[in-house]
FIMAR-928722 format. One record per residue (C-alpha): x, y, z; residue number from 1; residue in three letters. Coordinates in Angstrom, 2 decimals. Example, Ala and Ser with C-alpha at 12.3 -4.5 7.8 and 13.67 -1.06 7.14 Angstrom:
BEGIN
PT:px:py:pz:i:aa
PT:12.30:-4.50:7.80:1:ALA
PT:13.67:-1.06:7.14:2:SER
***
This chain:
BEGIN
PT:px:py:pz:i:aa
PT:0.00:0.00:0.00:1:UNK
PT:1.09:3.59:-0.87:2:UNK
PT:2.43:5.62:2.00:3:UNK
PT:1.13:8.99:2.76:4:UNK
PT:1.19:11.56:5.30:5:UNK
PT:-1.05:13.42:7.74:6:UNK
PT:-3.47:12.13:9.71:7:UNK
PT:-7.23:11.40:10.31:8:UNK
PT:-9.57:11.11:13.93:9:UNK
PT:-9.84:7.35:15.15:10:UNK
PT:-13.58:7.84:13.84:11:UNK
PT:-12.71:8.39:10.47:12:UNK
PT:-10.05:6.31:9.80:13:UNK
PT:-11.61:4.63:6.84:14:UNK
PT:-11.28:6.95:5.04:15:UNK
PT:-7.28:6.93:5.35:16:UNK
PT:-8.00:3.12:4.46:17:UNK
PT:-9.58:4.26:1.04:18:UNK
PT:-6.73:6.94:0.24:19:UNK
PT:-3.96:4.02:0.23:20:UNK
PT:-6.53:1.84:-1.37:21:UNK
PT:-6.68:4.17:-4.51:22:UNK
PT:-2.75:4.52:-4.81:23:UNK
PT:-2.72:0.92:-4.84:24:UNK
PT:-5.92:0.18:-7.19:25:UNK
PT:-5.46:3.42:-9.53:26:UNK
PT:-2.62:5.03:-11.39:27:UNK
PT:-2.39:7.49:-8.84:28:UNK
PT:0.72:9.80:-8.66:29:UNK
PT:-0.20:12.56:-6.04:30:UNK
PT:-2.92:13.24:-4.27:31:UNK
PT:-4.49:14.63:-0.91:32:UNK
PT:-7.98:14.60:0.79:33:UNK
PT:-9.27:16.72:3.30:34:UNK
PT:-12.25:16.71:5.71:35:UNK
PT:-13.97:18.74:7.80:36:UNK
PT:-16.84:17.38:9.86:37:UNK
PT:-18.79:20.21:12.34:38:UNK
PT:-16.58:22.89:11.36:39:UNK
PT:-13.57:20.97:12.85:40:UNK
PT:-10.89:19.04:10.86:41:UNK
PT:-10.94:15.85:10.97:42:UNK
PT:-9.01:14.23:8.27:43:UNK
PT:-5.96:15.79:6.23:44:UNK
PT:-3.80:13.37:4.52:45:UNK
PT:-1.30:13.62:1.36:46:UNK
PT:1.02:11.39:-0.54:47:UNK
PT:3.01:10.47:-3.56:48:UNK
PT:4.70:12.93:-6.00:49:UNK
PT:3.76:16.44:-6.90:50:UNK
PT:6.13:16.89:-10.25:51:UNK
PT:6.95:13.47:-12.12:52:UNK
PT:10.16:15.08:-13.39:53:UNK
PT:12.06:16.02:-10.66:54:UNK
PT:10.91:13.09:-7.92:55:UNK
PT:9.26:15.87:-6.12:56:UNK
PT:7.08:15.07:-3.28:57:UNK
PT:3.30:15.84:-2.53:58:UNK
PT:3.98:17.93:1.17:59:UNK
PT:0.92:19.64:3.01:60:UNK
PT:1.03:22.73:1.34:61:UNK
PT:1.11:21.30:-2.44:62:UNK
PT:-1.83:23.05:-5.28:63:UNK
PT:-2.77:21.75:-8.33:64:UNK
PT:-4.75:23.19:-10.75:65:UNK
PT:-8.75:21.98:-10.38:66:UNK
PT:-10.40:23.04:-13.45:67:UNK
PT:-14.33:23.31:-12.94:68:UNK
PT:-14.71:22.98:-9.28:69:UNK
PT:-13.55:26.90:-9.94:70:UNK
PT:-17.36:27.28:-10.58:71:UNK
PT:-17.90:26.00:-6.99:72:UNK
PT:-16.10:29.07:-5.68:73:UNK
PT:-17.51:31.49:-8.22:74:UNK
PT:-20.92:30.05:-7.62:75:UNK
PT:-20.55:30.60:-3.56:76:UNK
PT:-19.65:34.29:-4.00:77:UNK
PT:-22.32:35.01:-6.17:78:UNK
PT:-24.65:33.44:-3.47:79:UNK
PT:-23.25:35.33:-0.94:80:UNK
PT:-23.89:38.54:-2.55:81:UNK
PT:-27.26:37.64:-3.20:82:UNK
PT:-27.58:36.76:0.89:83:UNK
PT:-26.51:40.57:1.36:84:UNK
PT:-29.16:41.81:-0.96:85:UNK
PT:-26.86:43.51:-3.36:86:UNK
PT:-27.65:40.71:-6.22:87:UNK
PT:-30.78:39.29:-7.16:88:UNK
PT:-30.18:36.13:-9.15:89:UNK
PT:-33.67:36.26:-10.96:90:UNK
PT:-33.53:39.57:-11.66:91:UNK
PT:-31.78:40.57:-15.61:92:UNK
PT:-28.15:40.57:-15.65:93:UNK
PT:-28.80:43.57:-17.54:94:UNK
PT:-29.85:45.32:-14.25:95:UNK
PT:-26.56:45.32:-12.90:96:UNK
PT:-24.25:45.14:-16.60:97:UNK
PT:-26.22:46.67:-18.92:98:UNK
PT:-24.05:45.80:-22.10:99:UNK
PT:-25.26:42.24:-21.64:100:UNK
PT:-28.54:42.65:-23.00:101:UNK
PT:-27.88:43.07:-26.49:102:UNK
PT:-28.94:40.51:-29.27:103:UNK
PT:-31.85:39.00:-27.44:104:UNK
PT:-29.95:38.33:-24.04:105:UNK
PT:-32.23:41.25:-22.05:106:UNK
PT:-34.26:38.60:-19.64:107:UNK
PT:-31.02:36.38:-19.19:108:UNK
PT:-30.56:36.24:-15.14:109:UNK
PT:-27.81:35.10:-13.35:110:UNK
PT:-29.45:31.62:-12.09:111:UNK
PT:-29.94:30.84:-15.95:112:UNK
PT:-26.30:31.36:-16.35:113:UNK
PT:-25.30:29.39:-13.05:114:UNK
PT:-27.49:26.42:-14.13:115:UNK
PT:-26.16:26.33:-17.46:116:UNK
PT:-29.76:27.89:-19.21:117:UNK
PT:-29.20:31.05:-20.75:118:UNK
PT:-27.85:29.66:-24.15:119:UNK
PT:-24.33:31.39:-24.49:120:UNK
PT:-22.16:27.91:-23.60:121:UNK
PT:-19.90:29.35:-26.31:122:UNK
PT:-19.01:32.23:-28.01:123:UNK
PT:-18.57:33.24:-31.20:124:UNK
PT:-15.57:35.27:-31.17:125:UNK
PT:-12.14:33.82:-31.72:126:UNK
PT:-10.07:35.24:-28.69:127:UNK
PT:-6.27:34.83:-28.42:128:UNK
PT:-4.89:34.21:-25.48:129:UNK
PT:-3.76:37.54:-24.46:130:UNK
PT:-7.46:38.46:-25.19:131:UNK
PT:-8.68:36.00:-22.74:132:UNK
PT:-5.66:37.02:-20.43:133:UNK
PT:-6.84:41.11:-20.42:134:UNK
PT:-10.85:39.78:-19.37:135:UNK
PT:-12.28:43.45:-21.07:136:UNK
PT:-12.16:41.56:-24.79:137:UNK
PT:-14.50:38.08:-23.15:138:UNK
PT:-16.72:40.68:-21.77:139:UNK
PT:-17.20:42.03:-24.93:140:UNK
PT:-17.64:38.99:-26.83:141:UNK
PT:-20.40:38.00:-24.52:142:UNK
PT:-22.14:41.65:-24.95:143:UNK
PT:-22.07:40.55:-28.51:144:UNK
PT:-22.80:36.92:-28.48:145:UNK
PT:-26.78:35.90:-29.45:146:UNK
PT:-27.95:32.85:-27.54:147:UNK
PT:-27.75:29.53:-29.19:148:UNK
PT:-31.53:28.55:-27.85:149:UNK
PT:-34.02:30.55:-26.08:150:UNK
PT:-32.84:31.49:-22.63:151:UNK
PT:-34.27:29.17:-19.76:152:UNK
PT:-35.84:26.80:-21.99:153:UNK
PT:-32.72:23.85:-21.99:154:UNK
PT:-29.47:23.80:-20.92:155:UNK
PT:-26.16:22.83:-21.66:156:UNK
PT:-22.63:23.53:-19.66:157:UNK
PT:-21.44:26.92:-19.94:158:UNK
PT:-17.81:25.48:-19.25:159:UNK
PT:-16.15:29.01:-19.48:160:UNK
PT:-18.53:31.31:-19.87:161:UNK
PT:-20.20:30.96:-16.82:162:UNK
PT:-17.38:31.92:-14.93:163:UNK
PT:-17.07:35.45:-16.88:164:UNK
PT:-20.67:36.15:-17.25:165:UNK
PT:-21.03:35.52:-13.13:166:UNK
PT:-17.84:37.40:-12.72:167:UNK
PT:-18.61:40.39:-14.64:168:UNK
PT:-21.74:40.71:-13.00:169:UNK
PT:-19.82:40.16:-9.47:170:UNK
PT:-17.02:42.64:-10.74:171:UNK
PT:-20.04:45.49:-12.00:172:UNK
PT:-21.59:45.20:-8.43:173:UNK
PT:-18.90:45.11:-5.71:174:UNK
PT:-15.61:46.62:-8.44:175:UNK
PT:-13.85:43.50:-8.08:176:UNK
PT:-12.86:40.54:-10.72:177:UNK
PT:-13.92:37.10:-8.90:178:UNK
PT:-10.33:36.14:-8.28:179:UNK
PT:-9.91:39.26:-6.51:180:UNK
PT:-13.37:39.09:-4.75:181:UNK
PT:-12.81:35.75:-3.61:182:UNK
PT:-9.80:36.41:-1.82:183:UNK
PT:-10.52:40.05:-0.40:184:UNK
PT:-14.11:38.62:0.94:185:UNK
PT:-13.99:35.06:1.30:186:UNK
PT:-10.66:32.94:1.92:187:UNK
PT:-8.52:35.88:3.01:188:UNK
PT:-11.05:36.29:6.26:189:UNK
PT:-10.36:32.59:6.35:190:UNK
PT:-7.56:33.06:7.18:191:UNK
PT:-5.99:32.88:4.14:192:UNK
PT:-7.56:29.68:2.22:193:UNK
PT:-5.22:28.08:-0.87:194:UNK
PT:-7.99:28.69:-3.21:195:UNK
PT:-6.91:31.00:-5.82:196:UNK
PT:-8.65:32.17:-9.42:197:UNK
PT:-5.21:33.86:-10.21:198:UNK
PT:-2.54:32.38:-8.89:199:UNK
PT:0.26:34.27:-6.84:200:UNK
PT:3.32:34.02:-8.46:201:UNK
PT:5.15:32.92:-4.90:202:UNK
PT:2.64:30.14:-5.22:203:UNK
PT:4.53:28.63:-7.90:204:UNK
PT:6.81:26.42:-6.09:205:UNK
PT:3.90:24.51:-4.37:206:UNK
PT:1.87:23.93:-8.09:207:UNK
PT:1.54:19.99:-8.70:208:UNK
PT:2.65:19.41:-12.44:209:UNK
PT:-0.24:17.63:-14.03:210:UNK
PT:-0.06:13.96:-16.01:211:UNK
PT:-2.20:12.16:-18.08:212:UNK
PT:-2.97:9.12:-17.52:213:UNK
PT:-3.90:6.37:-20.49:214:UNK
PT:-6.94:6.10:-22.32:215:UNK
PT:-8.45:9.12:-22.13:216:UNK
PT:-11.11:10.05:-24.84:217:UNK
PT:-9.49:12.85:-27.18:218:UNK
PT:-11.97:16.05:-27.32:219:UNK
PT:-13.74:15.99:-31.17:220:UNK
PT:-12.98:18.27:-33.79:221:UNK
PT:-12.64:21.55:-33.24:222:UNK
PT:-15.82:22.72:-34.84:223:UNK
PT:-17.93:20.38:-32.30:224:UNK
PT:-19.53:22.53:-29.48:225:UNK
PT:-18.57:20.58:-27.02:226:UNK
PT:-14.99:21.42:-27.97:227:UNK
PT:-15.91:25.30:-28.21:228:UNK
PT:-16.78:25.22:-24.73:229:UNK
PT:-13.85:23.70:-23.87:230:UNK
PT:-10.99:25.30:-25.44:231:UNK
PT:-13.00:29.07:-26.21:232:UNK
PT:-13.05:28.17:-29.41:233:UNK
PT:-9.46:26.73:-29.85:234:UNK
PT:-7.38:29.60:-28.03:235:UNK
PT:-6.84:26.96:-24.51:236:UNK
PT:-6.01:23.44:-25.42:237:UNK
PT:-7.15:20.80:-23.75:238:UNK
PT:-6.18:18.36:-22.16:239:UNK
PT:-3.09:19.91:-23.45:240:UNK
PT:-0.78:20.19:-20.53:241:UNK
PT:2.45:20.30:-21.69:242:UNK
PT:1.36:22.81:-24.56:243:UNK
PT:2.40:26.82:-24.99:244:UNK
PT:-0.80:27.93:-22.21:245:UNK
PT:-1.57:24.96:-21.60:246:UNK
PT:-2.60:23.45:-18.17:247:UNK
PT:1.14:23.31:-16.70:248:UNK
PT:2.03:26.86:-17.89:249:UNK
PT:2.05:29.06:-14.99:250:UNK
PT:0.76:31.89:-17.22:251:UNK
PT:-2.62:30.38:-17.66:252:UNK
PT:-2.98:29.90:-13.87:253:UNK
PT:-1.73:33.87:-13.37:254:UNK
PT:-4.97:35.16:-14.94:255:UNK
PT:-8.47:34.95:-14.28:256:UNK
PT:-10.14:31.52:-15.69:257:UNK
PT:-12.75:31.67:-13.32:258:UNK
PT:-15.12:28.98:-15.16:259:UNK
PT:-12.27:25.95:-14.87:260:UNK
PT:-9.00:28.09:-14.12:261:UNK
PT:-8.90:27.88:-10.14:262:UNK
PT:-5.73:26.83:-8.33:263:UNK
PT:-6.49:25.00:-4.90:264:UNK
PT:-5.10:22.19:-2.20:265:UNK
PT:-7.64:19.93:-0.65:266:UNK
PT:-7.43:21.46:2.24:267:UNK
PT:-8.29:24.94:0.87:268:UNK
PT:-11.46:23.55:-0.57:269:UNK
PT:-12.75:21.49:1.93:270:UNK
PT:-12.30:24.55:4.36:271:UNK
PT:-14.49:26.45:1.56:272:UNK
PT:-17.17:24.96:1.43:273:UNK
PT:-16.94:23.78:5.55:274:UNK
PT:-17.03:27.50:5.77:275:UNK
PT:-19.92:27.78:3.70:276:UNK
PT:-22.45:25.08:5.38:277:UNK
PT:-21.06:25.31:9.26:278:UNK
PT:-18.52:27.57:9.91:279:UNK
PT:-14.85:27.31:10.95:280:UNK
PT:-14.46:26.32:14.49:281:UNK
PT:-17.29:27.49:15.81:282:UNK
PT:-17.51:30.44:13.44:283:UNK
PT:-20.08:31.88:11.72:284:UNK
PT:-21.32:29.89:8.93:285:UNK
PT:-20.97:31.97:5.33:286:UNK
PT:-23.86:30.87:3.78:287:UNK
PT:-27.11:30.69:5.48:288:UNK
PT:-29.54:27.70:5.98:289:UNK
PT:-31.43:30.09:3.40:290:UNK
PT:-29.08:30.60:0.81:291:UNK
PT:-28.31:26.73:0.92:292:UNK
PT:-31.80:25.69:0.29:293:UNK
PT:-31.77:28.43:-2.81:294:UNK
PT:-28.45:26.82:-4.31:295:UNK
PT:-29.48:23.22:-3.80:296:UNK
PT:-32.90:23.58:-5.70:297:UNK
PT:-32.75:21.75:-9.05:298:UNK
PT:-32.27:23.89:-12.00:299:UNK
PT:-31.09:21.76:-14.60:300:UNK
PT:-31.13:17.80:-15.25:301:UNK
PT:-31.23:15.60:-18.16:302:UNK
PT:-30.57:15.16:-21.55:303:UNK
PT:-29.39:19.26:-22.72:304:UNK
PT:-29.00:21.24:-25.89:305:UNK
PT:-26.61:18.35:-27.58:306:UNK
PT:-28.74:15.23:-26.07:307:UNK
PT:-26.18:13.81:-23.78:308:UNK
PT:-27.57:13.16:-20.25:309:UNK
PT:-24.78:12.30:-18.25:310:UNK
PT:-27.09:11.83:-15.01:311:UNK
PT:-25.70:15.40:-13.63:312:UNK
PT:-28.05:17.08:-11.61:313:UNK
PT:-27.25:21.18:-11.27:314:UNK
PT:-29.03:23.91:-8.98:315:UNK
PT:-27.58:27.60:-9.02:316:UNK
PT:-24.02:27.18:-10.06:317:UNK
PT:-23.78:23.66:-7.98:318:UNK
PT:-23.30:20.17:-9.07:319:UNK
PT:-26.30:18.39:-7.01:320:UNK
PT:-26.56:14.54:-5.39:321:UNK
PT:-25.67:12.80:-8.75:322:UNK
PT:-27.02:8.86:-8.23:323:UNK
PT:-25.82:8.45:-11.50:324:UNK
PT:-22.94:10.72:-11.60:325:UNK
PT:-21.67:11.98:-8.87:326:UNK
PT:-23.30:10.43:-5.27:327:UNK
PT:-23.12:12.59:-2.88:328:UNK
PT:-25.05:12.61:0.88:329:UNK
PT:-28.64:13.73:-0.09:330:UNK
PT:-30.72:17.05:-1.22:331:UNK
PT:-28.50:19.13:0.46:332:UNK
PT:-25.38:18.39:-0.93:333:UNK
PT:-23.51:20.61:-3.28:334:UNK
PT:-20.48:21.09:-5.06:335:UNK
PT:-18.53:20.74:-8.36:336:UNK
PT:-15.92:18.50:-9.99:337:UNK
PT:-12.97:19.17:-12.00:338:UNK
PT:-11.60:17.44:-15.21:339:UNK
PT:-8.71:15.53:-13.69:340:UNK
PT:-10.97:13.85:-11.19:341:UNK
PT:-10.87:16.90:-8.45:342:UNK
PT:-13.89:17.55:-6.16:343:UNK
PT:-14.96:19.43:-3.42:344:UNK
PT:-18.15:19.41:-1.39:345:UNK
PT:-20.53:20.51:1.09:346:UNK
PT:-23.52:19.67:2.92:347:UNK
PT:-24.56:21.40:6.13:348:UNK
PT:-27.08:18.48:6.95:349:UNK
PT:-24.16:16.32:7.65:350:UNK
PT:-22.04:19.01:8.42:351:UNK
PT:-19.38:17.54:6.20:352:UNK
PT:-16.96:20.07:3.82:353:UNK
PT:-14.61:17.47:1.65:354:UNK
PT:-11.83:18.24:-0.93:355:UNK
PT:-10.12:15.75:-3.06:356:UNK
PT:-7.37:16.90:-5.66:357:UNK
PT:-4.47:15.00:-7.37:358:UNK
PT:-2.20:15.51:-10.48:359:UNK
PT:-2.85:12.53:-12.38:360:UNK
PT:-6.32:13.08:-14.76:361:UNK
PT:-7.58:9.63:-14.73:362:UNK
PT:-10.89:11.40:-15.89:363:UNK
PT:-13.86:13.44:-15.64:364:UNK
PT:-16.07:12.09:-12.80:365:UNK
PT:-14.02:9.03:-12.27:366:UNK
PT:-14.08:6.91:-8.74:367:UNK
PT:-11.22:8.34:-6.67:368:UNK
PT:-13.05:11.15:-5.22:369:UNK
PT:-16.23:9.23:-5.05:370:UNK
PT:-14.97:5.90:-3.03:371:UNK
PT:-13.71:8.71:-0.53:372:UNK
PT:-16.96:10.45:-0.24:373:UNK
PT:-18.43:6.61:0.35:374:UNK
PT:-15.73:6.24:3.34:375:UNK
PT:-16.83:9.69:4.79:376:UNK
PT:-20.37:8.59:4.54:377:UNK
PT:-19.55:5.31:6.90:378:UNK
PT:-17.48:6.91:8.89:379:UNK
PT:-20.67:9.35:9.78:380:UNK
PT:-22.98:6.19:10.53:381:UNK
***
């Protein structure tokens, strides 16, 4: 069995069981979960290698990059702004960016973009880099961009755009870009969470390079929507790790990607979202019972816009208790994945804030992070 590091409460000591158990039954190369159960840690453990090439080793304070479960963090800020009144998530986006509302987008609100409804999963515009590095030029492109359907009437995963739309909307109401909002509001009164959109450059020496594992599915052609949403139209690669801005680059994780660009340890997450249901050790709790039961309702299931129904079950900007995707505890749960198998969760029913990350992308929704969630679960009775 795989040696790690950390440690875990007698109570929960499964769940160290099922961390060794996926070194030794997966590819694994480094990974960490954390848990927090009633505000208070309870499990924090770490092993194997954080950079392939140089023998490197996973330590405490290692980040990789996470992809989607960005939208987690994006999606909690925007809730919290709506708990202080200063955004109304049914109301126009127009209200509060009034740009957005050209070619037919005037009635699209910020829950259609958070559960994937409001028809601009892609945009038109071809974007270089730099572009999508400078954030004014996306904005833009989405003022522009007509919706593919009518708003609210399917859905299909606004993989990058969500993250600007909600963010422009966050940055018009409190003057900050998410990245920044996150920290100044959120994990910086946290005491100082690793969860970054943006990463600090004196971050750099605790980034996990990402690998690849086997068999992966390449993307389709670049014309295919699903690959739009993806890449933005070509200008990111993906998987493409190794590639000029690709996923490994520490210029893509220096700007803004808030729809899949966030930079996190376990840890970090699994404080997030603790923070979000319970509280920190006995501190106030960020989001209210209230604002829970809001984000939890079910906005979008089923087959979508291209006819794929991968079983995914999505309130406000949330990935929902998945049966067929993602299991998590019940109708409070929420969270979101990330393409290399990453995932972070909460659910203040059970009290529970998780985080799972690793370097290796085995694949999107695959068991790691899931078997753990299972161990949690017995360890709760």
């Amino acid at each position: 069995m795989q040696q790690y590091e950390g440690w875990a409460d007698e109570r929960f000591g499964p769940v160290a069981d099922e961390f060794a158990r996926n070194f030794a039954e997966f590819p694994e190369l480094g990974a960490a979960v954390t848990v927090y159960s009633g505000g208070r840690k309870v499990v924090e453990l770490w092993g194997g290698t954080a950079d392939e090439r140089t023998g490197r080793a996973w330590t405490r304070d290692t980040v990789v990059p996470v992809f989607s479960v960005a939208k987690g963090a994006v999606s909690i800020a925007a809730h919290l702004l709506a708990q202080r009144g200063r955004l109304d998530l049914d109301a126009p986006i127009a209200r509060y960016w009034p740009e957005f509302a050209r070619n037919g987008k005037q009635d699209i609100t910020t829950r259609m973009v958070l559960g994937h409804r409001a028809g601009v999963p892609a945009l038109d515009a071809v974007l270089p880099f730099e572009d999508i590095a400078a954030w004014a030029p996306v904005v833009r492109a989405i003022e522009e961009q007509p919706p593919l359907w009518e708003p609210g009437t399917t859905y299909e995963y606004h993989g990058h755009v969500l993250g600007f739309a909600v963010g422009e909307v966050i940055r018009r109401i409190t003057g900050l870009t998410p990245g920044a909002f996150l920290r100044e509001e959120i994990t910086g009164p946290l005491g100082g969470l690793p969860v970054w959109i943006g990463l600090p450059q004196e971050q750099l020496p605790h980034l996990a390079r990402l690998v690849e594992a086997d068999g992966r599915r390449p993307m389709p052609g670049p014309e295919h929507l699903l690959t739009r949403i993806v890449t933005m139209n070509g200008a990111l690669v993906f998987p493409g790790l190794d590639a000029p801005h690709g996923w490994n680059d520490p210029a893509l994780h220096a700007i803004e990607l808030p729809g899949a660009g966030a930079v996190a340890s376990a840890t970090g997450l699994a404080a997030l979202y603790a923070a979000a249901v319970t509280g920190l050790d006995g501190g106030e709790r960020l989001l209210s019972h209230d604002t829970v039961t809001d984000a939890v309702r079910e906005v979008s299931s089923g087959a979508g816009f291209l006819g794929f129904d991968m079983g995914a079950r999505w309130g406000s900007g949330v990935l929902l208790d998945s049966p067929a995707f993602r299991p998590l505890y019940g109708p409070r749960s929420f969270g979101n994945d990330g393409a290399g198998g990453q995932f972070a969760f909460g659910d203040d029913e059970f009290g529970i804030g998780f985080g799972y990350v690793a370097n290796r992308m085995i694949g999107h929704g695959d068991a790691r992070a899931t078997r753990l969630i299972e161990a949690v679960r017995r360890c709760l009775g």
